[in-house]
Gaussian input, Z-matrix of N, CA and C with variables (Angstrom, degrees):
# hf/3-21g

backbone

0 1
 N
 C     1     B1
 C     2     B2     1     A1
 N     3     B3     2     A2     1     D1
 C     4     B4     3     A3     2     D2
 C     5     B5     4     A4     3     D3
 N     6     B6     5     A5     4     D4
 C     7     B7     6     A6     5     D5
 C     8     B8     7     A7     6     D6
 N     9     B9     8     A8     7     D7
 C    10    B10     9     A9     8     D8
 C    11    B11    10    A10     9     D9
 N    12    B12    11    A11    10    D10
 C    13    B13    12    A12    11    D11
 C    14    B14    13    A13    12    D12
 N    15    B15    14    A14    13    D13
 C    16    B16    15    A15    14    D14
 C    17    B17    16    A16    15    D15
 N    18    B18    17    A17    16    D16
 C    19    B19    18    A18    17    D17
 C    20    B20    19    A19    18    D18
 N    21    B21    20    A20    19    D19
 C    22    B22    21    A21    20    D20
 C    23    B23    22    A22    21    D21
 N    24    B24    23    A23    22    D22
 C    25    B25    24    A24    23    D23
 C    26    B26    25    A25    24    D24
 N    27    B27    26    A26    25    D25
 C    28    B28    27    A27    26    D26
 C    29    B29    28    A28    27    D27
 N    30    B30    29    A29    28    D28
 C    31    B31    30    A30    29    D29
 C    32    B32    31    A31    30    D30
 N    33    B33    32    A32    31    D31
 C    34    B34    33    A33    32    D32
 C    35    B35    34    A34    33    D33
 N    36    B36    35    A35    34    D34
 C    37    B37    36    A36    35    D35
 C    38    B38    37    A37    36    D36
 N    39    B39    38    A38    37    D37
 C    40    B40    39    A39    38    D38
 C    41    B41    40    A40    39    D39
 N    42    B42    41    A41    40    D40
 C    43    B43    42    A42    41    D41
 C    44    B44    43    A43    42    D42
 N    45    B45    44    A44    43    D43
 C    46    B46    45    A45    44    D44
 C    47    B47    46    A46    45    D45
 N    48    B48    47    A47    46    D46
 C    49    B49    48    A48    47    D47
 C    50    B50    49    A49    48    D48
 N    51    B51    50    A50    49    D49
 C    52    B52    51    A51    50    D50
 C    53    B53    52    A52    51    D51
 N    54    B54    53    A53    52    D52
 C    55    B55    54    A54    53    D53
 C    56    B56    55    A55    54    D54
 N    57    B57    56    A56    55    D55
 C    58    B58    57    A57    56    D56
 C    59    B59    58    A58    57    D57
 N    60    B60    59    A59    58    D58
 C    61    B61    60    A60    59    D59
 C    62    B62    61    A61    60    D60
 N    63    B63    62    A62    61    D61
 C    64    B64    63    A63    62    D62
 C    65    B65    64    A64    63    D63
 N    66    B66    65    A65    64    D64
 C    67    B67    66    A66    65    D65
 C    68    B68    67    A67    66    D66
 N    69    B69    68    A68    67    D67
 C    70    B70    69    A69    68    D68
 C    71    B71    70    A70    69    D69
 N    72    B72    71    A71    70    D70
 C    73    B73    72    A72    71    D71
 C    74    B74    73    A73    72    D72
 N    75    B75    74    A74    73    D73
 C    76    B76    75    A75    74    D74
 C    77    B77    76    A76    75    D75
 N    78    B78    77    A77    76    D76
 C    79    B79    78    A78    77    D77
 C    80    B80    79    A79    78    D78
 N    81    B81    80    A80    79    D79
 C    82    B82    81    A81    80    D80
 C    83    B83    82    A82    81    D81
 N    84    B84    83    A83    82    D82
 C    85    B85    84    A84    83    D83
 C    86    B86    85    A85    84    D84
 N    87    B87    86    A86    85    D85
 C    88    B88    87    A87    86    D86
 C    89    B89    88    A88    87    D87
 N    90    B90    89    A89    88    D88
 C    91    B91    90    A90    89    D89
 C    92    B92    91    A91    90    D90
 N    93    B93    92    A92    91    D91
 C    94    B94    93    A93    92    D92
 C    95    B95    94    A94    93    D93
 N    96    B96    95    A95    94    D94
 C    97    B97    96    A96    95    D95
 C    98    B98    97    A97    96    D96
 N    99    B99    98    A98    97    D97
 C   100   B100    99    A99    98    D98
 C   101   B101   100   A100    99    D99
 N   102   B102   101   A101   100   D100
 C   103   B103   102   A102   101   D101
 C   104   B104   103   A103   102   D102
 N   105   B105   104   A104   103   D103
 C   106   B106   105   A105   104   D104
 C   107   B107   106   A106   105   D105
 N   108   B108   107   A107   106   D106
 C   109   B109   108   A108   107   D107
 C   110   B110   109   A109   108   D108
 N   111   B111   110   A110   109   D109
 C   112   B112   111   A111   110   D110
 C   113   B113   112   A112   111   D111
 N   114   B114   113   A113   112   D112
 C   115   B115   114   A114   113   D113
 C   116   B116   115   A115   114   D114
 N   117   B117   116   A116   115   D115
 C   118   B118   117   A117   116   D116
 C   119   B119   118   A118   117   D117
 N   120   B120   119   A119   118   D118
 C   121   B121   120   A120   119   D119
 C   122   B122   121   A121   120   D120
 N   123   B123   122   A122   121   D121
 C   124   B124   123   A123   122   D122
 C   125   B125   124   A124   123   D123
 N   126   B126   125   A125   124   D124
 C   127   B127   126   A126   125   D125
 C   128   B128   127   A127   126   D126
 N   129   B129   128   A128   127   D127
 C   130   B130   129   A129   128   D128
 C   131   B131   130   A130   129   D129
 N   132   B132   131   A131   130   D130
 C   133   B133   132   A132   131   D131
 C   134   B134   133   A133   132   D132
 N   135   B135   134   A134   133   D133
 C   136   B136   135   A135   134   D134
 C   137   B137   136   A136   135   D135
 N   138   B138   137   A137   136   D136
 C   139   B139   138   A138   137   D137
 C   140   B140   139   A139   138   D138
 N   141   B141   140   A140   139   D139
 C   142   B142   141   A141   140   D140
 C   143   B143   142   A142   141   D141
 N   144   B144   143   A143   142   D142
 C   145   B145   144   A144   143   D143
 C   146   B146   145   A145   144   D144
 N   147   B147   146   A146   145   D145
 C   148   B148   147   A147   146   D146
 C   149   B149   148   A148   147   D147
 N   150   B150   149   A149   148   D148
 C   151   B151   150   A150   149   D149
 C   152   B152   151   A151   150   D150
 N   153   B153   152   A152   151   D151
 C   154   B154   153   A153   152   D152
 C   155   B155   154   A154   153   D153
 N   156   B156   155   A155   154   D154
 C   157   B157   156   A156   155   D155
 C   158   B158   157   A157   156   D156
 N   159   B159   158   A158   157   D157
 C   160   B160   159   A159   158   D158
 C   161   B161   160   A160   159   D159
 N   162   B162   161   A161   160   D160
 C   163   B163   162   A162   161   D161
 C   164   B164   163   A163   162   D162
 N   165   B165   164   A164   163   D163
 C   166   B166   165   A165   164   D164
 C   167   B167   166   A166   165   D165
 N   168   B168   167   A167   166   D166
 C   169   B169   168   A168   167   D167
 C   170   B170   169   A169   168   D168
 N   171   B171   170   A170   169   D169
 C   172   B172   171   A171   170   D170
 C   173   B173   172   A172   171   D171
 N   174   B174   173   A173   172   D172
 C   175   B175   174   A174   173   D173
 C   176   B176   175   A175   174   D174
 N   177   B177   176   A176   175   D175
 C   178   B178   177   A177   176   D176
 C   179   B179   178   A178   177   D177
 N   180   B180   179   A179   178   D178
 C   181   B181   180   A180   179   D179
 C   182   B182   181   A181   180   D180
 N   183   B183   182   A182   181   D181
 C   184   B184   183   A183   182   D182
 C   185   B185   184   A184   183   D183
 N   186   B186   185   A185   184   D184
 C   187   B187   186   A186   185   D185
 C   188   B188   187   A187   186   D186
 N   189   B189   188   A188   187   D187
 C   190   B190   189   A189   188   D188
 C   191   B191   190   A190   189   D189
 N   192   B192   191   A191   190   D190
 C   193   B193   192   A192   191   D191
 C   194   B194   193   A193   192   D192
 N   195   B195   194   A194   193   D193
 C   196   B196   195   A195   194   D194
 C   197   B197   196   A196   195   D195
 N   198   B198   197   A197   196   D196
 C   199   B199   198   A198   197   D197
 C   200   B200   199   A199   198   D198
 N   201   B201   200   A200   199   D199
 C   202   B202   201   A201   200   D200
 C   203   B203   202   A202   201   D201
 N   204   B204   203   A203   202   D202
 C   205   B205   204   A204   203   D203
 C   206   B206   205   A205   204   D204
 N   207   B207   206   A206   205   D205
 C   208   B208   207   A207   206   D206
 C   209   B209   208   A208   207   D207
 N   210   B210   209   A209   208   D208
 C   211   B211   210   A210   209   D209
 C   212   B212   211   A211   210   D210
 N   213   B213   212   A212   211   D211
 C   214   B214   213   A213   212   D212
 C   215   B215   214   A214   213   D213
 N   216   B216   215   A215   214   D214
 C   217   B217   216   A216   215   D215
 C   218   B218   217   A217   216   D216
 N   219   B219   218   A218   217   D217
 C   220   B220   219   A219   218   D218
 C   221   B221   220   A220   219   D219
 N   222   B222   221   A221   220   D220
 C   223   B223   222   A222   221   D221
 C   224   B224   223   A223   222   D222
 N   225   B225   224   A224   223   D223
 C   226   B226   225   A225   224   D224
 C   227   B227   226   A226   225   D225
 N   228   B228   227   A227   226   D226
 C   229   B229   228   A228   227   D227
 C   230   B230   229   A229   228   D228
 N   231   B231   230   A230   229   D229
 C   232   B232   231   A231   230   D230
 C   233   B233   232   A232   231   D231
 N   234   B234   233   A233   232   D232
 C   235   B235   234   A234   233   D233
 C   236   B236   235   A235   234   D234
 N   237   B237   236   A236   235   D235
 C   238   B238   237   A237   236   D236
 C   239   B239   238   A238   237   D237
 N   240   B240   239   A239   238   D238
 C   241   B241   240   A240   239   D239
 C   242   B242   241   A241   240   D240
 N   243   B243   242   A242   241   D241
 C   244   B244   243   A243   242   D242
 C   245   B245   244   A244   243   D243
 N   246   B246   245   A245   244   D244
 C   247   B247   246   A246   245   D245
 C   248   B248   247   A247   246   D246
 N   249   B249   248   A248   247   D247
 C   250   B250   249   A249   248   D248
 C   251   B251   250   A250   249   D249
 N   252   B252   251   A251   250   D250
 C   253   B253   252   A252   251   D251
 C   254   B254   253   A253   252   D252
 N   255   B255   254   A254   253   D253
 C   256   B256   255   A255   254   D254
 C   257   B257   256   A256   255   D255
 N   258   B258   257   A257   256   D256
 C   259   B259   258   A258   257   D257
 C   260   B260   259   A259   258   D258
 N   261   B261   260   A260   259   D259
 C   262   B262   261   A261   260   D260
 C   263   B263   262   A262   261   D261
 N   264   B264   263   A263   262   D262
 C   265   B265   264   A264   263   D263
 C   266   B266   265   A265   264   D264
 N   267   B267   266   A266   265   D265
 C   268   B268   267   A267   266   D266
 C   269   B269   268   A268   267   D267
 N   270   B270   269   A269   268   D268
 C   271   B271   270   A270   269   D269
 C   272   B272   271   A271   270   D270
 N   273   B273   272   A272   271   D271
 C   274   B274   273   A273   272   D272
 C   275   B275   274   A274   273   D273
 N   276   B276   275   A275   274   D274
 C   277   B277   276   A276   275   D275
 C   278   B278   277   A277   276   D276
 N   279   B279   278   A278   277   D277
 C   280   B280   279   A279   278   D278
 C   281   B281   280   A280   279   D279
 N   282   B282   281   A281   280   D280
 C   283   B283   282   A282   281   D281
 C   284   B284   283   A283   282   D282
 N   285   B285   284   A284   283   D283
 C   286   B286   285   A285   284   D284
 C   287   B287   286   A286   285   D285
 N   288   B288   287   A287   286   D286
 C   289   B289   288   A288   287   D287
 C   290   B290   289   A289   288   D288
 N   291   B291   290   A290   289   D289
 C   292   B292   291   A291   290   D290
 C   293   B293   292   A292   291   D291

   B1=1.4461
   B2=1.5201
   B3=1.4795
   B4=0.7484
   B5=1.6297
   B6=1.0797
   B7=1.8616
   B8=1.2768
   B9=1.3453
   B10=1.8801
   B11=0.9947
   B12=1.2529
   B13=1.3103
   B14=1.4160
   B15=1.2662
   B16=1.4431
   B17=1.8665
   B18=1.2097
   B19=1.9094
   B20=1.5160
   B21=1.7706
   B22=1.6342
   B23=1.6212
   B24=1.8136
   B25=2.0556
   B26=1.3929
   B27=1.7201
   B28=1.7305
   B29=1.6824
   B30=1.5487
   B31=1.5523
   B32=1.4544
   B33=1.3729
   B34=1.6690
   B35=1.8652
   B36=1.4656
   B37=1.2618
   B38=1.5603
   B39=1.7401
   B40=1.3968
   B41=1.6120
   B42=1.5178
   B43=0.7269
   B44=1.5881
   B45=1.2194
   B46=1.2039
   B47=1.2443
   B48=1.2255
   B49=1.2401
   B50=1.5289
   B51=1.2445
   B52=1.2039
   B53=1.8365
   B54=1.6215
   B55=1.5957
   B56=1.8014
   B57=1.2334
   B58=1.5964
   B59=1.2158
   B60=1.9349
   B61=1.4354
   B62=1.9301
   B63=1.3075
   B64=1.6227
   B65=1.2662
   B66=1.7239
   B67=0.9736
   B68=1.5509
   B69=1.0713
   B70=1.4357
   B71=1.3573
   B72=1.6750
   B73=2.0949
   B74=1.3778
   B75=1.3331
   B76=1.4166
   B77=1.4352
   B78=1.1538
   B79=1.5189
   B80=1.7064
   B81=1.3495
   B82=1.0541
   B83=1.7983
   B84=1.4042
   B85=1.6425
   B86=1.8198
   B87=1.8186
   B88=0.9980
   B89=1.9523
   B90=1.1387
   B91=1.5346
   B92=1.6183
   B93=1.3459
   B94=1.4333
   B95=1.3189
   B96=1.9873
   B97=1.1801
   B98=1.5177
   B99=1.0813
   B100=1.7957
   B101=1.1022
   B102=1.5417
   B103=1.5814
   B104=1.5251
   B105=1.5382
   B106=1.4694
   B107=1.8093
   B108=1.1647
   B109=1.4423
   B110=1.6059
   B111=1.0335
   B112=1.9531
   B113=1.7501
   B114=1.4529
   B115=1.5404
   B116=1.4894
   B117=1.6353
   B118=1.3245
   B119=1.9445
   B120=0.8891
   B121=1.7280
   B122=1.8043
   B123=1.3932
   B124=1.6017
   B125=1.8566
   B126=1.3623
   B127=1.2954
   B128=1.5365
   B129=1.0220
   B130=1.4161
   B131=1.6914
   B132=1.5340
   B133=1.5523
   B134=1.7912
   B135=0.9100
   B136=1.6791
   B137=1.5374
   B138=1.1297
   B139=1.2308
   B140=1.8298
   B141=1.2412
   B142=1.6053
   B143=1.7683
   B144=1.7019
   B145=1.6545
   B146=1.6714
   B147=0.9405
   B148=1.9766
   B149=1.7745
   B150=0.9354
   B151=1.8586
   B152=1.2437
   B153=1.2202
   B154=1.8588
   B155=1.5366
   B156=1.9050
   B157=1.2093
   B158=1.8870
   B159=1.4631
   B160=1.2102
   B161=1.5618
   B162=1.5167
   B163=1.8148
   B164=1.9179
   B165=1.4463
   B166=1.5646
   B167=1.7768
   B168=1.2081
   B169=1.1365
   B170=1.5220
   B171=1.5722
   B172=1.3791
   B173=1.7171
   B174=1.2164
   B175=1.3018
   B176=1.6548
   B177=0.8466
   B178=1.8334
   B179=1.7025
   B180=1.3148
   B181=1.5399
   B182=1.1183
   B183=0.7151
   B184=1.8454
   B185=1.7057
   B186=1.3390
   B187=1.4292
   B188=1.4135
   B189=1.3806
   B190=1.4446
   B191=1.4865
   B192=1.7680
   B193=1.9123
   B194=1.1491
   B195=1.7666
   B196=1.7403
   B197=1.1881
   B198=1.0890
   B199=1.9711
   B200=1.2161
   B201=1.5264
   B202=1.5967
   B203=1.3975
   B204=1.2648
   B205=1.4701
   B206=1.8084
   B207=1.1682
   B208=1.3333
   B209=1.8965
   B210=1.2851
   B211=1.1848
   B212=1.5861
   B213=1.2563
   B214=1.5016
   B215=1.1903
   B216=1.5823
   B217=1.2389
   B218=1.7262
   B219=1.2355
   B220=1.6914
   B221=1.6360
   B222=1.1767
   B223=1.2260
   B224=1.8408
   B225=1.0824
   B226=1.5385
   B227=1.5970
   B228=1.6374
   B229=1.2870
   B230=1.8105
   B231=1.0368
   B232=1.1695
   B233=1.7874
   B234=0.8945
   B235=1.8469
   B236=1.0112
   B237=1.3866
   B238=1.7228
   B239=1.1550
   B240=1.7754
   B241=1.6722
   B242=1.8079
   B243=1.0245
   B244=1.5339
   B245=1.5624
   B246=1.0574
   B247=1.3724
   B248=1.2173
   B249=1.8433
   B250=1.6434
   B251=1.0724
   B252=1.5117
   B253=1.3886
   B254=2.0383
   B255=1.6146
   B256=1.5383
   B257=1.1610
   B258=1.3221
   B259=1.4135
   B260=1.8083
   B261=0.9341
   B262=1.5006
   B263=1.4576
   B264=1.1088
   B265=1.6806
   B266=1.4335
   B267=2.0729
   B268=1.2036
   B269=1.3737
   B270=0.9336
   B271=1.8664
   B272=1.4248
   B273=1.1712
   B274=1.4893
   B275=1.3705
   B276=1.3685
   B277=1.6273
   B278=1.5943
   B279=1.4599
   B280=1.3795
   B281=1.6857
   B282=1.8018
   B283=1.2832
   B284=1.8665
   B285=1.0981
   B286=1.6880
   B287=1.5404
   B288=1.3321
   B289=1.4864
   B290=1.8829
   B291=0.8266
   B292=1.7776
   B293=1.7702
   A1=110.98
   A2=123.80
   A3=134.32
   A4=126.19
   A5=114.57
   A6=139.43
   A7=94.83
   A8=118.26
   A9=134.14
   A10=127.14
   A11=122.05
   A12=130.94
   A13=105.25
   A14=140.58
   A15=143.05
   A16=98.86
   A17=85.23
   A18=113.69
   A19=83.98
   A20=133.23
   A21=115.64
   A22=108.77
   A23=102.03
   A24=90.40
   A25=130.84
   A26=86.14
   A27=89.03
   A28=111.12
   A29=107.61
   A30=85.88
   A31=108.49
   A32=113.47
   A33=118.52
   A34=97.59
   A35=104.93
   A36=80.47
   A37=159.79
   A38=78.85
   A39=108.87
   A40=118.77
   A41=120.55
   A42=111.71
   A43=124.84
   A44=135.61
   A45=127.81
   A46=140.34
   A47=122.14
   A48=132.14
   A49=105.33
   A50=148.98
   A51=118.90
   A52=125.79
   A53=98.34
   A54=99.05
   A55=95.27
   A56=126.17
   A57=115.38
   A58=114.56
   A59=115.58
   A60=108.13
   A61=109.81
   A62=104.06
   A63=112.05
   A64=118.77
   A65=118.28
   A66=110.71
   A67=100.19
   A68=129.28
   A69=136.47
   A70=122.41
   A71=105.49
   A72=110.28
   A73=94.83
   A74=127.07
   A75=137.01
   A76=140.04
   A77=90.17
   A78=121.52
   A79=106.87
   A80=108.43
   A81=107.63
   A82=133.63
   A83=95.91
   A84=112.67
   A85=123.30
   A86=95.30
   A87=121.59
   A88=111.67
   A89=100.74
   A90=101.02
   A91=117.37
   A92=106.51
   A93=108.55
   A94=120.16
   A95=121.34
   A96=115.80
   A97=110.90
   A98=120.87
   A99=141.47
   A100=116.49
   A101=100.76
   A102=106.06
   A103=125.58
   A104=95.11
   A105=106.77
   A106=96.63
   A107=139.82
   A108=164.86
   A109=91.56
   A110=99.75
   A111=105.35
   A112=92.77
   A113=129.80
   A114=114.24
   A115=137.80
   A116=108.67
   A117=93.87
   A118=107.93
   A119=115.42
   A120=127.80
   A121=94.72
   A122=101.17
   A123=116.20
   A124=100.42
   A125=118.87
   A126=111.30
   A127=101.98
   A128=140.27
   A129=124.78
   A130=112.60
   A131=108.66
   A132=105.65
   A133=90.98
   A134=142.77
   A135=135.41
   A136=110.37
   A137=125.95
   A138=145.87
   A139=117.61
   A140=101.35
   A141=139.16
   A142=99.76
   A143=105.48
   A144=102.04
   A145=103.40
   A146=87.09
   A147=94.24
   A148=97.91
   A149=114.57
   A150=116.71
   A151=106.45
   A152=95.60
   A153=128.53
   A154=92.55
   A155=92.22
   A156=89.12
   A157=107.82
   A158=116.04
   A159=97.74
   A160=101.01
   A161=96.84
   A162=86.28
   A163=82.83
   A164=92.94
   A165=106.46
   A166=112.66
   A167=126.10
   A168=126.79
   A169=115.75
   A170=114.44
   A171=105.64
   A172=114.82
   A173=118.49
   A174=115.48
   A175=117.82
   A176=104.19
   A177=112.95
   A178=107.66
   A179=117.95
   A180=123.07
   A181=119.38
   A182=125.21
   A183=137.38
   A184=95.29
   A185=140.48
   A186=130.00
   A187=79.14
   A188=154.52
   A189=144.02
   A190=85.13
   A191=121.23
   A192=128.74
   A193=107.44
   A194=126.61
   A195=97.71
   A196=101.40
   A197=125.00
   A198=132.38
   A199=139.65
   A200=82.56
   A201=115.45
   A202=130.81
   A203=125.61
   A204=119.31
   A205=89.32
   A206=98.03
   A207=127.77
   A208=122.58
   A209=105.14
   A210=115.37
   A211=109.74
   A212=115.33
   A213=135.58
   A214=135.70
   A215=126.59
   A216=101.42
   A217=96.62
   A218=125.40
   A219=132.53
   A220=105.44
   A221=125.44
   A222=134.70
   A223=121.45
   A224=117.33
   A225=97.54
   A226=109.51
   A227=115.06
   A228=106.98
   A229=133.94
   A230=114.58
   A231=117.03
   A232=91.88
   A233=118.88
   A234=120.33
   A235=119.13
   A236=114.04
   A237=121.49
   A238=121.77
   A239=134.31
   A240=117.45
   A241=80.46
   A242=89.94
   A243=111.49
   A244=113.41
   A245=135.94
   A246=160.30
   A247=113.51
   A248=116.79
   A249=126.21
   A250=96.72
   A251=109.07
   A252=125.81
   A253=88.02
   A254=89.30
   A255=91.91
   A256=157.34
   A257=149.68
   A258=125.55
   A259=80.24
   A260=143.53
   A261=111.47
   A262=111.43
   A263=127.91
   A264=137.91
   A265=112.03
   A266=76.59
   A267=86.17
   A268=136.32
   A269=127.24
   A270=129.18
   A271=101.28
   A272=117.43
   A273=102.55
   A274=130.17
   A275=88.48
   A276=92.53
   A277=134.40
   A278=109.35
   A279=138.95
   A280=99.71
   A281=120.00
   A282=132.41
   A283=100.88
   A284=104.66
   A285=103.74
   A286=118.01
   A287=107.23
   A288=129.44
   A289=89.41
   A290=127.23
   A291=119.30
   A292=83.50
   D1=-46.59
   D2=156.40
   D3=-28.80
   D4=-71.23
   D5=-179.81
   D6=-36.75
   D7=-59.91
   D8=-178.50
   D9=-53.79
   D10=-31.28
   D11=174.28
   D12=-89.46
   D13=-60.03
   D14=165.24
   D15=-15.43
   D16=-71.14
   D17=-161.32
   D18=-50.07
   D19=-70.77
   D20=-156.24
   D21=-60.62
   D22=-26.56
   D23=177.37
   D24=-61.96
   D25=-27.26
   D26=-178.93
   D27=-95.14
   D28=1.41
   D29=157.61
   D30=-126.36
   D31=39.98
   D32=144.04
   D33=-92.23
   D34=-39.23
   D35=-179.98
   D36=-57.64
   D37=-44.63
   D38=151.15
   D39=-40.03
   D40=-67.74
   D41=-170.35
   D42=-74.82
   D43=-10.44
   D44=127.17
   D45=-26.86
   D46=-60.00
   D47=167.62
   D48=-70.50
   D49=-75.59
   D50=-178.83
   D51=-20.18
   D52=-44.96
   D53=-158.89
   D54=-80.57
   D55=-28.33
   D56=171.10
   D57=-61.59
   D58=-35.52
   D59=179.00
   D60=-51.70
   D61=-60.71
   D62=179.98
   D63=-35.69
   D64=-48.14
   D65=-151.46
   D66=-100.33
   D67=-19.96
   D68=158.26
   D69=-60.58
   D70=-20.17
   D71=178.07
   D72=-82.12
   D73=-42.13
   D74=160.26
   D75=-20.46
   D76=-57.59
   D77=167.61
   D78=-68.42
   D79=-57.65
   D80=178.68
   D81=-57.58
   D82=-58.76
   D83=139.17
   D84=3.48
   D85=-82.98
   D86=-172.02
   D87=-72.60
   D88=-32.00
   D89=173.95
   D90=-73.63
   D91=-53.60
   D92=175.02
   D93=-63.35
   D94=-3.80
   D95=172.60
   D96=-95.68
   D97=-9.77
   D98=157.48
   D99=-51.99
   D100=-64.28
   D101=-174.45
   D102=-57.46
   D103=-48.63
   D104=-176.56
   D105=-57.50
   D106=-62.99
   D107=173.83
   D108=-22.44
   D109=-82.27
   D110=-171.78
   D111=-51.25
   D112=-71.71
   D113=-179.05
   D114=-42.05
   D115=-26.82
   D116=167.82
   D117=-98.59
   D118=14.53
   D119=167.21
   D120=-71.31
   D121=-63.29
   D122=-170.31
   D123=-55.17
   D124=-58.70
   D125=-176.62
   D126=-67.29
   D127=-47.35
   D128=-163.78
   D129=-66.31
   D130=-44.82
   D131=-173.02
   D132=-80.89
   D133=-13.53
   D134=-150.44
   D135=45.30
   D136=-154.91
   D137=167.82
   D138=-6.95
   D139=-61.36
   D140=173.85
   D141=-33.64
   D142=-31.04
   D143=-172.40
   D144=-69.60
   D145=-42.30
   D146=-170.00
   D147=-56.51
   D148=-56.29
   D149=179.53
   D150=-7.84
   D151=-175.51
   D152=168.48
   D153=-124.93
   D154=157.18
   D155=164.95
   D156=-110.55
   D157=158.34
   D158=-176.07
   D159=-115.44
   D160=156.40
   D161=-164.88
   D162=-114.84
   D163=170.78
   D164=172.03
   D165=-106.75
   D166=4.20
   D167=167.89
   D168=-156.34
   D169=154.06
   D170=-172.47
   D171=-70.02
   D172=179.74
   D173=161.25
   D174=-82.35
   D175=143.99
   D176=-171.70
   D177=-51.61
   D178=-27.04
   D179=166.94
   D180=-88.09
   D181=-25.10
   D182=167.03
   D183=-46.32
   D184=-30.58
   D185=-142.50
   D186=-148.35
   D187=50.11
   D188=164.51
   D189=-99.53
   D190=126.16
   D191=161.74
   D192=-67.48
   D193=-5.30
   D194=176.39
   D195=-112.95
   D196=47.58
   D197=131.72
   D198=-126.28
   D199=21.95
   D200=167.73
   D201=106.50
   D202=-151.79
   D203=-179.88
   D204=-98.75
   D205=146.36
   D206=174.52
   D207=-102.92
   D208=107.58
   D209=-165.12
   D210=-118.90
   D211=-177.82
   D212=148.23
   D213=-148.40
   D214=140.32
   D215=-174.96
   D216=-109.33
   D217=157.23
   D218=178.72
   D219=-106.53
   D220=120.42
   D221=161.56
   D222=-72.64
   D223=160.02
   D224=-175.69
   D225=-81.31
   D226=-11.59
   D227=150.62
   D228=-71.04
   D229=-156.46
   D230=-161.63
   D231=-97.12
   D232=46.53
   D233=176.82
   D234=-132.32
   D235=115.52
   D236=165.27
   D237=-87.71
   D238=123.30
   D239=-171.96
   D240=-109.97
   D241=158.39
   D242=178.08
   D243=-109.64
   D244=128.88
   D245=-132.36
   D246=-154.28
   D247=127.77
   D248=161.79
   D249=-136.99
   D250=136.33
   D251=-157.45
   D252=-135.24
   D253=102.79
   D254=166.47
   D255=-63.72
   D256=111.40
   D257=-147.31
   D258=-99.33
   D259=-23.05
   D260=177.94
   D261=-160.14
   D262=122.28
   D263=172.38
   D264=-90.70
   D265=105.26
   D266=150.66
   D267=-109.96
   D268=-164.29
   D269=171.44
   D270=-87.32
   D271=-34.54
   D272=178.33
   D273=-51.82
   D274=-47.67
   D275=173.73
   D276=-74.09
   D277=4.02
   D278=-164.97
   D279=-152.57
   D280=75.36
   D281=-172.28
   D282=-72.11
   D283=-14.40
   D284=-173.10
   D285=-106.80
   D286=26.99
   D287=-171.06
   D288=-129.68
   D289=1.76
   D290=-165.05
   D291=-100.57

């Protein structure tokens, strides 16, 4: 009775630890293929990566009236927050509120 119980901990254990090894090489994998990715972005554009980009027209959703009035507010820094200010809530437009 004894032997059996020993034996199922160490292959819960095992199998724990196998699946953190995977999923942690994974992780790892996937990060170092980021990193490298964003650094040669950074060396190729130089400086230019960190930027903004500035566009010459809004996006076509940016300006749809049935999500309200479309605003901004300007900080005395260099930040624009963008703002919709609702004239009326409904449920329709929010199906997971009904």
């Amino acid at each position: 009775m004894c032997n059996t119980y020993i034996t199922y901990n160490m292959a819960q254990f095992l199998k724990i630890l196998i699946t953190k090894v995977i999923v942690n090489s994974i992780v790892l994998v996937y990060g170092v293929l980021v990193s490298l990715n964003l650094l040669f972005k950074w060396i190729q554009k130089g400086n230019q990566f960190w930027g903004t980009k500035q566009r010459k027209t809004k996006p076509e959703i940016l300006t749809r009236p049935e999500y309200g009035a479309h605003s901004f507010i300007q900080l005395k820094v260099t930040i624009k927050i963008r703002m919709i200010l609702m004239q009326k809530f409904t449920t329709k437009m929010f199906p997971i509120l009904e």
